[in-house]
Each structure stands twice: as C-alpha cells, then as structure tokens.
VOBA-1610 file (N, C-alpha, C; in pm, whole numbers, padded with zeros to 5 digits, always signed):
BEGIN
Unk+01001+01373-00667Unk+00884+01288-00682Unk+00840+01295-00827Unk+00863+01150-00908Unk+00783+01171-01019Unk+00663+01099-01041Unk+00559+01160-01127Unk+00464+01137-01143Unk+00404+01108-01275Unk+00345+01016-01268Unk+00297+00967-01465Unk+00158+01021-01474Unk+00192+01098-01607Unk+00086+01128-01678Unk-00061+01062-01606Unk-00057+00925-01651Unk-00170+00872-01634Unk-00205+00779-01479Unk-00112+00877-01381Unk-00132+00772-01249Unk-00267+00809-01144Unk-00307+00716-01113Unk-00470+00744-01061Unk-00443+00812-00938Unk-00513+00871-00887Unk-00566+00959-00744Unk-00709+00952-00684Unk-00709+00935-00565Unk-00802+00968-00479Unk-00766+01026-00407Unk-00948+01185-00404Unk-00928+01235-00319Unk-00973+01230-00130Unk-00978+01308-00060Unk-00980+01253+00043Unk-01087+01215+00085Unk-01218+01237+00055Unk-01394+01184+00053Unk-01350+01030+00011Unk-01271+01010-00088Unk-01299+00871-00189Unk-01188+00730-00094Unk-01090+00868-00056Unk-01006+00704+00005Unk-01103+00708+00130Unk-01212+00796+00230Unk-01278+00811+00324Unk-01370+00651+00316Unk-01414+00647+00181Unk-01554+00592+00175Unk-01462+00461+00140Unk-01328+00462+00100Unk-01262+00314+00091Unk-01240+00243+00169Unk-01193+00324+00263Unk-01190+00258+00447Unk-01244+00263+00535Unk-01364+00321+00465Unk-01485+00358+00592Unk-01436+00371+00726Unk-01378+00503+00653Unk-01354+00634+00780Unk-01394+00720+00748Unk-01413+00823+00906Unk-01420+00977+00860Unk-01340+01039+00786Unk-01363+01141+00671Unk-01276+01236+00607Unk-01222+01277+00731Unk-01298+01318+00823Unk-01193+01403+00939Unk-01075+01289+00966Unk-01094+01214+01012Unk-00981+01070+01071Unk-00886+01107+01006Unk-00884+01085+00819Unk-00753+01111+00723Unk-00714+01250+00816Unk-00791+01345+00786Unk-00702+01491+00822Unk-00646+01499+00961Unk-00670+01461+01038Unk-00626+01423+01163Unk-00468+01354+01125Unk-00496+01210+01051Unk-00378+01159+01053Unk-00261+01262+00959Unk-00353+01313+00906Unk-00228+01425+00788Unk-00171+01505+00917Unk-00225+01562+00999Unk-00168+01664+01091Unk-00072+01577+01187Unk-00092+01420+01220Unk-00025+01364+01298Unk+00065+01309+01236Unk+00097+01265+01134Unk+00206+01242+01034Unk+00167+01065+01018Unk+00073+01068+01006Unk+00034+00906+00985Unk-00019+00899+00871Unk-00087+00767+00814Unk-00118+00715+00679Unk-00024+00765+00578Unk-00130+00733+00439Unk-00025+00755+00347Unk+00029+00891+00278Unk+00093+00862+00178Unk+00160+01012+00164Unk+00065+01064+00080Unk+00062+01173+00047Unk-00030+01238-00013Unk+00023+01380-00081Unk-00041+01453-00179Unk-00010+01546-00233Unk-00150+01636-00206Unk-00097+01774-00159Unk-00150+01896-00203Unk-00140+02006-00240Unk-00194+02014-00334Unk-00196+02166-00442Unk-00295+02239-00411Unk-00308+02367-00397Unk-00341+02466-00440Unk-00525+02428-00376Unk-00471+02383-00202Unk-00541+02316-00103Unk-00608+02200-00110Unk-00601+02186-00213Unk-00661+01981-00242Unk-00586+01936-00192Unk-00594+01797-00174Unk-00541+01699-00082Unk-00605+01589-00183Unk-00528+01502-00225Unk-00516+01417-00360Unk-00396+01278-00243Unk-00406+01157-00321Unk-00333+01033-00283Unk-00352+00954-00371Unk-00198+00931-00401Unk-00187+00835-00496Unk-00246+00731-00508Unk-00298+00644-00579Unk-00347+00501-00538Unk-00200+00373-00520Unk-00101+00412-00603Unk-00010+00307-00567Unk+00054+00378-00427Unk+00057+00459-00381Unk+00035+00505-00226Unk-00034+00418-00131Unk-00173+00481-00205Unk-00289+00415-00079Unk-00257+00250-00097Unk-00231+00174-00198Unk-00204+00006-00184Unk-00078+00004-00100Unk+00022+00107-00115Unk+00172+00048+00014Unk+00139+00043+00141Unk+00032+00149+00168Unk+00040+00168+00287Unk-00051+00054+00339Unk-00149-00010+00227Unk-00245-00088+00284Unk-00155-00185+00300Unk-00081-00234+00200Unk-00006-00372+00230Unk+00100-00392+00336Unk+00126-00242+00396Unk+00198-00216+00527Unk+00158-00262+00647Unk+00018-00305+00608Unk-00072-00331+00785Unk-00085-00421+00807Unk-00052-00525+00679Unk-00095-00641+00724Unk-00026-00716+00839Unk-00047-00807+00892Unk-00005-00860+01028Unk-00052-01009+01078Unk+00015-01056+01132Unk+00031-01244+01103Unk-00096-01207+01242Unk-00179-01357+01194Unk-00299-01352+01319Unk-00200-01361+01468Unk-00312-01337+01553Unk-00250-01354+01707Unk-00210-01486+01730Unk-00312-01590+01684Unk-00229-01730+01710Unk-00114-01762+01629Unk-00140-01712+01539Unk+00021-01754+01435Unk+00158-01689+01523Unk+00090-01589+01535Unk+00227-01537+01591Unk+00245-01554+01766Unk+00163-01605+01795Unk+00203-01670+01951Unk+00260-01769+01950Unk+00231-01873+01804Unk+00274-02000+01805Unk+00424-02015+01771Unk+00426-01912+01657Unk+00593-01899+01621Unk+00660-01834+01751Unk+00666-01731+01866Unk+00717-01736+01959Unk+00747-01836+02072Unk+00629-01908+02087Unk+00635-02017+02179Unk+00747-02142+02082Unk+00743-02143+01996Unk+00854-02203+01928Unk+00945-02187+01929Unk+00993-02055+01886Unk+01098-02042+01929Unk+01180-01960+02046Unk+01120-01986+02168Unk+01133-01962+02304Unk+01166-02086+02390Unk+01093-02192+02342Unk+01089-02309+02400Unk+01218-02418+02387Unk+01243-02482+02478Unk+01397-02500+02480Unk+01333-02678+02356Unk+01411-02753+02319Unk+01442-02874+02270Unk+01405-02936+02367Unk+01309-03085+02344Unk+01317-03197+02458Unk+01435-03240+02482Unk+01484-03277+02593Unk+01591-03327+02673Unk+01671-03456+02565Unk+01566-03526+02481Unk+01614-03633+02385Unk+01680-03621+02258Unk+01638-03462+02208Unk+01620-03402+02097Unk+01754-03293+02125Unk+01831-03253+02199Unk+01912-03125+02165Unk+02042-03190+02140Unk+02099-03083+02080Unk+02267-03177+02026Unk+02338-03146+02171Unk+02416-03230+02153Unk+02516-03300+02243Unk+02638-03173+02267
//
C-alpha cells in the first residue's frame, strides 16, 4: 500500500459526521468487514478520502423504476409482428 505524502484522511468522528452515522456503526462495520478500507496505527483508525469516495461511488444504484423497467424489457418477449422470422 502506497501512500502520498500529501493524501487527505479522515478520522472516524469526521467520516461519522459525513454520513451521519454513529462512530459506533463505522466500528461495528470495521469488526464486520464492511465499508471502506481504512488504516490503523498505533490505535487510530484514519480513512483515506480517495477510499471513502470508492466506496461511496460503490453504492450507487439505478432507481427501482429504472431498473424494473429495464427487466420488464428485457424479459418480455417481441410483439408477434415484430420478431424475426
């Protein structure tokens, strides 16, 4: 794992108050092997910020109608006029 000089961190209070969650919630998920990755030294518990953005951009997720609509699409057979021969 390398790390730049000048790469930002939050600690676990700060990504808390970013996602308005409990600090406990993060430590929970640290013990359950969920969210993002994180570093600790010398018992801090520190997270990268280009971390905390992967994991955010990991969640995103097509709305419920979008994605009902693209299944029903393509589930649904061709009108009887419309399928090749």
């Amino acid at each position: 794992m390398e790390m730049a000089v000048s790469e930002q961190f939050l600690n676990q209070k700060q990504l808390a108050r970013r996602w308005g969650l409990s600090p406990r919630t993060l430590e929970r998920w640290r013990w359950q092997g969920r969210g993002p990755d994180y570093l600790k030294l010398v018992g801090r518990v520190s997270y990268r910020l280009r971390d905390i953005e992967a994991f955010e951009a990991a969640q995103f997720r097509a709305s419920g109608s979008a994605s009902a609509l693209a299944a029903a699409v393509t589930r649904s057979p061709a009108p009887s006029g419309l399928r090749p021969p």
